[in-house]
PyMOL CGO cylinders between C-alpha atoms (Angstrom):
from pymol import cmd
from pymol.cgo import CYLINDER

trace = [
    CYLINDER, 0.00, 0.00, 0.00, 1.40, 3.73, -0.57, 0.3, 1, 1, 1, 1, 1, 1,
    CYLINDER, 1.40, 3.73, -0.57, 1.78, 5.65, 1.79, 0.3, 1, 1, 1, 1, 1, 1,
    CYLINDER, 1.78, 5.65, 1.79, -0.64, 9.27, 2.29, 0.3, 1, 1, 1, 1, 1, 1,
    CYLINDER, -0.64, 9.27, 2.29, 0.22, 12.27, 2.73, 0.3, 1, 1, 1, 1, 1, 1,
    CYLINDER, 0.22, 12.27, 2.73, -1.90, 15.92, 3.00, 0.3, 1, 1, 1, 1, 1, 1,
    CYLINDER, -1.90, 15.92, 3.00, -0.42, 19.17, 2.46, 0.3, 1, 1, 1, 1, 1, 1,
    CYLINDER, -0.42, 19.17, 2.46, -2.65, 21.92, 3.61, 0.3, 1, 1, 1, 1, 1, 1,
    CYLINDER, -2.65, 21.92, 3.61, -2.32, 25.17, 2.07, 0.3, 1, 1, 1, 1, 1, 1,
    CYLINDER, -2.32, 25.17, 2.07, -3.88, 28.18, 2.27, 0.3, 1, 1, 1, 1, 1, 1,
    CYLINDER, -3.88, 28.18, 2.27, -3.65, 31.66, 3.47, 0.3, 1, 1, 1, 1, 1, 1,
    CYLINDER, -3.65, 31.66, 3.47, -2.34, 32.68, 7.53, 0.3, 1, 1, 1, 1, 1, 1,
    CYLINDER, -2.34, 32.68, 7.53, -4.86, 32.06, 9.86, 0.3, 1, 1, 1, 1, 1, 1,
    CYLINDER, -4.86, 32.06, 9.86, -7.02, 30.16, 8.02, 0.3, 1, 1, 1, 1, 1, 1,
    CYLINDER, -7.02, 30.16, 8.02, -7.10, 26.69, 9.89, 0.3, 1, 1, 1, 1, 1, 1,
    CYLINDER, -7.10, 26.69, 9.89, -4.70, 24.84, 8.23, 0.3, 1, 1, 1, 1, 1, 1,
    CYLINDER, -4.70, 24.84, 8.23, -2.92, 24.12, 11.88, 0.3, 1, 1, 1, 1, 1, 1,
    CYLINDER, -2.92, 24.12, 11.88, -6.12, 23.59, 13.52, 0.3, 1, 1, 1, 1, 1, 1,
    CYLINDER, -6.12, 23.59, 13.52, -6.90, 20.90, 11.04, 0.3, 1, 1, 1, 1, 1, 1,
    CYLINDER, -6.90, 20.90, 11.04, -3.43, 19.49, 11.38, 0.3, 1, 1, 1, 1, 1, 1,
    CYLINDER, -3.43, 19.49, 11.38, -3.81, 19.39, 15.02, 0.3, 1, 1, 1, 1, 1, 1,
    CYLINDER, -3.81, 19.39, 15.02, -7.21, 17.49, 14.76, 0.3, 1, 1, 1, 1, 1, 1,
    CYLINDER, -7.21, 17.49, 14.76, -5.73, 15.38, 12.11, 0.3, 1, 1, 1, 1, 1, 1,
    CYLINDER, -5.73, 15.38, 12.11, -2.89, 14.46, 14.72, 0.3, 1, 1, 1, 1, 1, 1,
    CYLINDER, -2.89, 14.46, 14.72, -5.56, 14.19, 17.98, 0.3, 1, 1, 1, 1, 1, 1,
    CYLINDER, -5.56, 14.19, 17.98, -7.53, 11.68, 16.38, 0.3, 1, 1, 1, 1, 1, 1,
    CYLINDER, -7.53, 11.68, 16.38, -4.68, 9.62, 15.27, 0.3, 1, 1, 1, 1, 1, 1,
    CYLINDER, -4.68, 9.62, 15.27, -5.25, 10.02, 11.71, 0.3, 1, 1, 1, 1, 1, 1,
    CYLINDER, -5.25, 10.02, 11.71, -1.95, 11.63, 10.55, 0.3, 1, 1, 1, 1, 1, 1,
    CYLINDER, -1.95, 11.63, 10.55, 1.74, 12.52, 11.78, 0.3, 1, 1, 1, 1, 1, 1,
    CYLINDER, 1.74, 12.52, 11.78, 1.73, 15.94, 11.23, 0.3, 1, 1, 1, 1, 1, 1,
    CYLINDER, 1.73, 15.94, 11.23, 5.28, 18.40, 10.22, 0.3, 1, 1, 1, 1, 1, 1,
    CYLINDER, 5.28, 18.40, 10.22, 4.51, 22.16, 10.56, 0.3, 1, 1, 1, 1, 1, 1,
    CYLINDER, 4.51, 22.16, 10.56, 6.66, 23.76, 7.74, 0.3, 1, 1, 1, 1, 1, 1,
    CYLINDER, 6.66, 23.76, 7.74, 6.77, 27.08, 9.70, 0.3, 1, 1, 1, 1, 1, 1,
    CYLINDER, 6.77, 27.08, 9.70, 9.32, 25.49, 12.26, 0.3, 1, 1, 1, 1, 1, 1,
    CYLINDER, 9.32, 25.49, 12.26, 11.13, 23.38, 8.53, 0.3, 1, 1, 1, 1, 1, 1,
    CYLINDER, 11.13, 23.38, 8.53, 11.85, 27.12, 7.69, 0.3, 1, 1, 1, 1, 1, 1,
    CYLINDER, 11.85, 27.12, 7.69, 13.22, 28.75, 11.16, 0.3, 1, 1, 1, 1, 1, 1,
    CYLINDER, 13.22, 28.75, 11.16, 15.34, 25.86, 11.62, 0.3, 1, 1, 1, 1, 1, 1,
    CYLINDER, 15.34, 25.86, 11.62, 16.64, 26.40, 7.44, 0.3, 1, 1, 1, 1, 1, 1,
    CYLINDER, 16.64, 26.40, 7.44, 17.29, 29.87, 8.29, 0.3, 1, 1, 1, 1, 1, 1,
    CYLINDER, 17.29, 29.87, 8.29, 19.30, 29.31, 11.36, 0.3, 1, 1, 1, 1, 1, 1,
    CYLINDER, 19.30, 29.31, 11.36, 21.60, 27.27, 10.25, 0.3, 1, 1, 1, 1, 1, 1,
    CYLINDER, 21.60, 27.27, 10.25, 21.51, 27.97, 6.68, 0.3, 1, 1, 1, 1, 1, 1,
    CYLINDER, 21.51, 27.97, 6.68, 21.34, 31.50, 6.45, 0.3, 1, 1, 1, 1, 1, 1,
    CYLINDER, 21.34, 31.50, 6.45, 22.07, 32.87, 10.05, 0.3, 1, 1, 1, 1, 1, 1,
    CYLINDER, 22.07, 32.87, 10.05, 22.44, 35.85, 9.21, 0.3, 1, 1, 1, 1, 1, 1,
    CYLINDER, 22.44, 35.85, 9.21, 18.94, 36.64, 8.44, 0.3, 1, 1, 1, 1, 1, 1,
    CYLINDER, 18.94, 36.64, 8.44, 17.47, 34.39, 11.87, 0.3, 1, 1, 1, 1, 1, 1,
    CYLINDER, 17.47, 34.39, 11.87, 16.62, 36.26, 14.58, 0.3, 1, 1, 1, 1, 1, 1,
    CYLINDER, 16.62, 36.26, 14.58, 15.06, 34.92, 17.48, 0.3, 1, 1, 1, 1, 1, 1,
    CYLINDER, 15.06, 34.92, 17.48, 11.71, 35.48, 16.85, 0.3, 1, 1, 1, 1, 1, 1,
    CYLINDER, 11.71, 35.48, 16.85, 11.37, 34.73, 13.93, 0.3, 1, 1, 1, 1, 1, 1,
    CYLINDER, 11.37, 34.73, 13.93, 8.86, 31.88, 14.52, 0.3, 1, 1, 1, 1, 1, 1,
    CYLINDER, 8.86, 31.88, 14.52, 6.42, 35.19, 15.15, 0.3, 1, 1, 1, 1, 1, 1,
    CYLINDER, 6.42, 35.19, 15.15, 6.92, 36.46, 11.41, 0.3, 1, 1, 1, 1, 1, 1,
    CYLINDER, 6.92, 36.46, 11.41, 7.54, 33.48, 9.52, 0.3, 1, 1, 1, 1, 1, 1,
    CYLINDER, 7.54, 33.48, 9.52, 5.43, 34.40, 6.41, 0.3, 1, 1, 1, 1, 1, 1,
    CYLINDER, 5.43, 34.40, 6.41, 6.08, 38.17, 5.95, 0.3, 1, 1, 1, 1, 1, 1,
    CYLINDER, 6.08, 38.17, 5.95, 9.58, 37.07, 6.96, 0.3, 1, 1, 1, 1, 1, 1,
    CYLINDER, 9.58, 37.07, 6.96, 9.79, 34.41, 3.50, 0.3, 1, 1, 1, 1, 1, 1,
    CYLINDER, 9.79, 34.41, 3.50, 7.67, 36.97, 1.47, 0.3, 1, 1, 1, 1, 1, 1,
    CYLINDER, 7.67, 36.97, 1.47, 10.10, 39.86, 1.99, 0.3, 1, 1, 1, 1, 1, 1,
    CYLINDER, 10.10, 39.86, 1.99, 13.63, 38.23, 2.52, 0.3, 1, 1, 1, 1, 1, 1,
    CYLINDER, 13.63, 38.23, 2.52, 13.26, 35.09, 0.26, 0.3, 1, 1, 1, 1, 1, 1,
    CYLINDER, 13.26, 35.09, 0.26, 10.65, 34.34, -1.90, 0.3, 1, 1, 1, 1, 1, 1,
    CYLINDER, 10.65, 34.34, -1.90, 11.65, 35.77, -5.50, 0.3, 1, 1, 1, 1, 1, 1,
    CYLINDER, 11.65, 35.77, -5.50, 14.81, 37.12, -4.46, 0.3, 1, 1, 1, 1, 1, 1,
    CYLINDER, 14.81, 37.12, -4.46, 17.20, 34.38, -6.32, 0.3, 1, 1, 1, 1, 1, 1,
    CYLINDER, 17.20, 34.38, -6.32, 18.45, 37.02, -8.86, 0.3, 1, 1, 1, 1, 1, 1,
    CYLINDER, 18.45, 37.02, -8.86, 19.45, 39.41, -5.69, 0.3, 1, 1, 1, 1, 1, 1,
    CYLINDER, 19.45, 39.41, -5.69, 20.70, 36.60, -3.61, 0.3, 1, 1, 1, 1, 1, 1,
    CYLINDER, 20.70, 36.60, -3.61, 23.08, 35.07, -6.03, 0.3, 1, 1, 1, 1, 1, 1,
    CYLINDER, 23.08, 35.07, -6.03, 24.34, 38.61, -7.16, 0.3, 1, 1, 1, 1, 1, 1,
    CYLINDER, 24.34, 38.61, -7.16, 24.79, 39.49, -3.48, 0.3, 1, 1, 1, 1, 1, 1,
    CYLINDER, 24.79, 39.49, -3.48, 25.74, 36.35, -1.90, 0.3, 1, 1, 1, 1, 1, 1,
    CYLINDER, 25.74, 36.35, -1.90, 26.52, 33.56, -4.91, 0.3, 1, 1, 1, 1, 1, 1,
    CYLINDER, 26.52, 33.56, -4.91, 23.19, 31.60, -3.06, 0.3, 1, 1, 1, 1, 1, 1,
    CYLINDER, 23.19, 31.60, -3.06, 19.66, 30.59, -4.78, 0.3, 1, 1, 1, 1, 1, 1,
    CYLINDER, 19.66, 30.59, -4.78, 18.07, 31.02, -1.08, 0.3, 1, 1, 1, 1, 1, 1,
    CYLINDER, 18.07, 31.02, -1.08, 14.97, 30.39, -2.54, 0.3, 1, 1, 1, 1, 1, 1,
    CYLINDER, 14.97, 30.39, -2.54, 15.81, 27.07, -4.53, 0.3, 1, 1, 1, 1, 1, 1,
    CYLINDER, 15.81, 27.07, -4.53, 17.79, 26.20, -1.95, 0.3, 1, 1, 1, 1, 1, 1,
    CYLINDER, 17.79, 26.20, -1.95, 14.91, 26.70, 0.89, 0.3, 1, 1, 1, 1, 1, 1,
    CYLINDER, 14.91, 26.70, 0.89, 12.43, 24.45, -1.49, 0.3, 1, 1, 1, 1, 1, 1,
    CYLINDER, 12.43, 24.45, -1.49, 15.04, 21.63, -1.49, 0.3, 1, 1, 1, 1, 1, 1,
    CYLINDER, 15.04, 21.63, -1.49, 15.19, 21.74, 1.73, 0.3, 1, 1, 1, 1, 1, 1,
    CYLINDER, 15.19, 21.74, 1.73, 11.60, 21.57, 2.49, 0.3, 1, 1, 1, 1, 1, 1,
    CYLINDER, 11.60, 21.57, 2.49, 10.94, 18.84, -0.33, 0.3, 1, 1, 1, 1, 1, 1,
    CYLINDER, 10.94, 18.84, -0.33, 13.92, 16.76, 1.61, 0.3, 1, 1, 1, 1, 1, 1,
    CYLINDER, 13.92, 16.76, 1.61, 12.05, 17.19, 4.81, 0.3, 1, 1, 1, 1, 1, 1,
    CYLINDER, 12.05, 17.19, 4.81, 8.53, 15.84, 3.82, 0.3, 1, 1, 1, 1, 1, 1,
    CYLINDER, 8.53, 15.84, 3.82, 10.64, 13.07, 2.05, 0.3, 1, 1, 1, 1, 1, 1,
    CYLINDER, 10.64, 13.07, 2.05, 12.14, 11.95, 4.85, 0.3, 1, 1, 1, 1, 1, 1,
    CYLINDER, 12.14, 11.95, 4.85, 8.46, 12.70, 7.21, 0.3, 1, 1, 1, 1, 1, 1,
    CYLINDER, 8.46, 12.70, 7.21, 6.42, 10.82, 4.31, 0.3, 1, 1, 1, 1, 1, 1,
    CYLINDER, 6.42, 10.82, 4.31, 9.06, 7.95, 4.21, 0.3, 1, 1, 1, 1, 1, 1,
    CYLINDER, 9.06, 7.95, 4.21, 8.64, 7.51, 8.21, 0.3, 1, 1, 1, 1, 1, 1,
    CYLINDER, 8.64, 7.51, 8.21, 5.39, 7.89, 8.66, 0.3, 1, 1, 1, 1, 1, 1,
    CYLINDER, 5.39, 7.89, 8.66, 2.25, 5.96, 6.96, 0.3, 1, 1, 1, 1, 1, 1,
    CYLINDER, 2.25, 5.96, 6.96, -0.17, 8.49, 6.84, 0.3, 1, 1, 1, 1, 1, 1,
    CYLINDER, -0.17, 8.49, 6.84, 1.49, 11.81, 7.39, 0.3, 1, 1, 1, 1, 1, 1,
    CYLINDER, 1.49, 11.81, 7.39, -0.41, 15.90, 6.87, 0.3, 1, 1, 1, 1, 1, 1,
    CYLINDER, -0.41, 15.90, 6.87, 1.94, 19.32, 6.44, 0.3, 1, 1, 1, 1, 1, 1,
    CYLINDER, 1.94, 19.32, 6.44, 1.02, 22.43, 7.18, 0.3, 1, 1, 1, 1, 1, 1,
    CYLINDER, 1.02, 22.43, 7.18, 1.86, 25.75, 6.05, 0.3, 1, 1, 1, 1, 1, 1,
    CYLINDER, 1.86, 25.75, 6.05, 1.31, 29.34, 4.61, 0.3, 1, 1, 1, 1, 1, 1,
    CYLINDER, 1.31, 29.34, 4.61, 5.03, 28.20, 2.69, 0.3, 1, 1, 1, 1, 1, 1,
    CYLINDER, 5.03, 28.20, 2.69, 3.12, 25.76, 1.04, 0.3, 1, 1, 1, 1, 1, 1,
    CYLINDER, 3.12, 25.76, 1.04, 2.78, 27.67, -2.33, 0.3, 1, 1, 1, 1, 1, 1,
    CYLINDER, 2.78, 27.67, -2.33, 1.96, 26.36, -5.82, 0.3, 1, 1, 1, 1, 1, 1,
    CYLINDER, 1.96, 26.36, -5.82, 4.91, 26.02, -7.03, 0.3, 1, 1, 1, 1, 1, 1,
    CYLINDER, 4.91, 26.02, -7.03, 6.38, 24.11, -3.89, 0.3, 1, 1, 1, 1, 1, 1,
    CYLINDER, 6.38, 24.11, -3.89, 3.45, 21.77, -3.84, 0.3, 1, 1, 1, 1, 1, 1,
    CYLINDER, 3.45, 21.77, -3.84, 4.35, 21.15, -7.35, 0.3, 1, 1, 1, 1, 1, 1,
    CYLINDER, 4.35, 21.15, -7.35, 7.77, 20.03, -6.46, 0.3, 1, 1, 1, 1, 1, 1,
    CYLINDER, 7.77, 20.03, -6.46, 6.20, 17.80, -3.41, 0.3, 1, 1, 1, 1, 1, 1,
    CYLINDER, 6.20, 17.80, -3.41, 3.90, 15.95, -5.60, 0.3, 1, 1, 1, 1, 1, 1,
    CYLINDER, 3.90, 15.95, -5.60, 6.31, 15.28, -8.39, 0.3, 1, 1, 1, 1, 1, 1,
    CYLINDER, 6.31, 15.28, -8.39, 8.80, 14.08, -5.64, 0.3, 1, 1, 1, 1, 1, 1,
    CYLINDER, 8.80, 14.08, -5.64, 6.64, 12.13, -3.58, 0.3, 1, 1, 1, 1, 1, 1,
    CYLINDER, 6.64, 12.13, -3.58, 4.62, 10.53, -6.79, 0.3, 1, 1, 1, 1, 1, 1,
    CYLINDER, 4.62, 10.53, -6.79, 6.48, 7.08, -7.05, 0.3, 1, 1, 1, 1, 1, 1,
    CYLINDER, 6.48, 7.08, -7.05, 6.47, 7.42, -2.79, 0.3, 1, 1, 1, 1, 1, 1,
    CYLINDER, 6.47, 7.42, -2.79, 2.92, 8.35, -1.20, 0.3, 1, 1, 1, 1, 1, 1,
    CYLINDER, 2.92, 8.35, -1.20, -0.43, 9.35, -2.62, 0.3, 1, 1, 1, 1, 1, 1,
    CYLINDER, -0.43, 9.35, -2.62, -0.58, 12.97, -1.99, 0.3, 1, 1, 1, 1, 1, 1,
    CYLINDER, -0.58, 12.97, -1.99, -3.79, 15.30, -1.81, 0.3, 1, 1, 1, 1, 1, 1,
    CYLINDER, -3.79, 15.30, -1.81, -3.37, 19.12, -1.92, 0.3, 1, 1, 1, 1, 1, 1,
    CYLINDER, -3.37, 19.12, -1.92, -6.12, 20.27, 0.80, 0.3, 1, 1, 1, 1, 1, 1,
    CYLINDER, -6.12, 20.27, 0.80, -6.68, 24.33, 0.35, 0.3, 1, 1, 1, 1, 1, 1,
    CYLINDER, -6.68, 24.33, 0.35, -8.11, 25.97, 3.66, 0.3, 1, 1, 1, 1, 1, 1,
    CYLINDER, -8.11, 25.97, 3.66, -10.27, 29.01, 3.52, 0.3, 1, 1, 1, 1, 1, 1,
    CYLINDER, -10.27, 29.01, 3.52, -11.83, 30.10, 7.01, 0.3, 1, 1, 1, 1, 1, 1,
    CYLINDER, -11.83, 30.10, 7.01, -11.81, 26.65, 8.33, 0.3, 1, 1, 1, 1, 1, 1,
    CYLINDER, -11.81, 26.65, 8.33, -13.53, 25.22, 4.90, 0.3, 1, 1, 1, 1, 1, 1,
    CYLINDER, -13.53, 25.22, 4.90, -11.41, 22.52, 2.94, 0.3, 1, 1, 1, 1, 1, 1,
    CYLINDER, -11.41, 22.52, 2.94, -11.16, 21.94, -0.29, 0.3, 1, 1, 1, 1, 1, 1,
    CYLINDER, -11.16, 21.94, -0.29, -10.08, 19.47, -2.35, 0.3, 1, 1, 1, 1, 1, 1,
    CYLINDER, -10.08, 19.47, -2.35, -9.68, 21.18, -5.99, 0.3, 1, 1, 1, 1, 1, 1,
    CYLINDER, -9.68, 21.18, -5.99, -13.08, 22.69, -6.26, 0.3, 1, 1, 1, 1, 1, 1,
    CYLINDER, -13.08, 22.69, -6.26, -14.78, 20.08, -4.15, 0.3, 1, 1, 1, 1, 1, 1,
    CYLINDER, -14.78, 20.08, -4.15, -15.64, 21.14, -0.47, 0.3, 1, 1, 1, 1, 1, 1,
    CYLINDER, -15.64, 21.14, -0.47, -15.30, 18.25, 1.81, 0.3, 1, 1, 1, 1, 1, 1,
    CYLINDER, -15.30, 18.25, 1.81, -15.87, 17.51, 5.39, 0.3, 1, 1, 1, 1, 1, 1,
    CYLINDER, -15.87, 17.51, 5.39, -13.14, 17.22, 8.04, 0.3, 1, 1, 1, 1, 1, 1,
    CYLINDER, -13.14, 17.22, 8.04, -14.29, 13.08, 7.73, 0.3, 1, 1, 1, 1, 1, 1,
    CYLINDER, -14.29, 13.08, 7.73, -13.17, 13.34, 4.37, 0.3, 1, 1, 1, 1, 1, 1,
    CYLINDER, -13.17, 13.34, 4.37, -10.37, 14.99, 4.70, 0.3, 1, 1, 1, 1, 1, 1,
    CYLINDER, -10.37, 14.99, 4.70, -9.17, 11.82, 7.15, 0.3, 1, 1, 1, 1, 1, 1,
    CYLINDER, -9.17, 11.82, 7.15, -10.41, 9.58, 4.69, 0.3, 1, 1, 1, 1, 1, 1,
    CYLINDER, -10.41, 9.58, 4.69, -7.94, 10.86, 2.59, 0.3, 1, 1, 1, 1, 1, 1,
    CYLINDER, -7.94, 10.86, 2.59, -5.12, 9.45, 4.85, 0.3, 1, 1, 1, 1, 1, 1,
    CYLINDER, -5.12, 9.45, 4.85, -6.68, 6.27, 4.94, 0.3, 1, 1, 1, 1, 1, 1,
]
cmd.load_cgo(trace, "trace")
């Protein structure tokens, strides 16, 4: 059997951690929170740009100092922070989907483009299901579902 595994995307503070966490409660999924992937990236990948608390600003901290910034930060520092940060995080829910059965991520940094990268990755790996959250709704493509079907999607 493949293994499962739900990313959760959506906008800050929409309820992709409160899913997560009820995902987790009820035993349905091993859960990796991608905001504490990136602080621990940045502080030992790029300490000069951690401070400590940064766990507080995570997302306006990526959309400011990272996120598009690979022309700057190669002319500036001979780096692709943002490739680099996306290999890293694609590593880590390798390694989380390749312990775990049924494992869920959760994140603002889950953007298109990185959930891209996860899928193609994971493909051969886990059956993975990108679950958008919008003011504690999920959706599945177009398709609203229930927080039973979101489990069922581990299962």
């Amino acid at each position: 059997m493949k293994k499962r595994l739900i990313l959760l995307t959506g906008l800050p503070r929409q309820g992709k951690t409160h899913l997560m966490t009820r995902l987790e409660r009820e035993a349905v999924c091993t859960g990796l929170r991608v905001d504490a992937v990136y602080c621990d990236f940045i502080k030992t990948q790029c300490p000069a740009m951690y401070f400590e608390n940064l766990p507080d600003y995570v997302g306006p901290h990526y959309d400011s100092m990272i996120e598009g910034l690979d022309a700057y930060s190669f002319s500036k520092y001979g780096r692709y922070f943002d490739a680099e940060w996306r290999a890293h995080l694609v590593r880590r829910i390798q390694n989380h989907a390749t312990e775990n059965d049924r494992s869920v991520v959760d994140g603002y940094l889950m953007k298109a483009r990185v959930v891209d990268q996860i899928q193609g990755a994971l493909a051969p790996l886990a059956r993975v299901h990108a679950v958008s959250v919008e003011g504690r709704r999920y959706f599945l493509g177009r398709k609203e579902l229930t927080f039973e079907q979101v489990a069922e999607l581990a299962r």
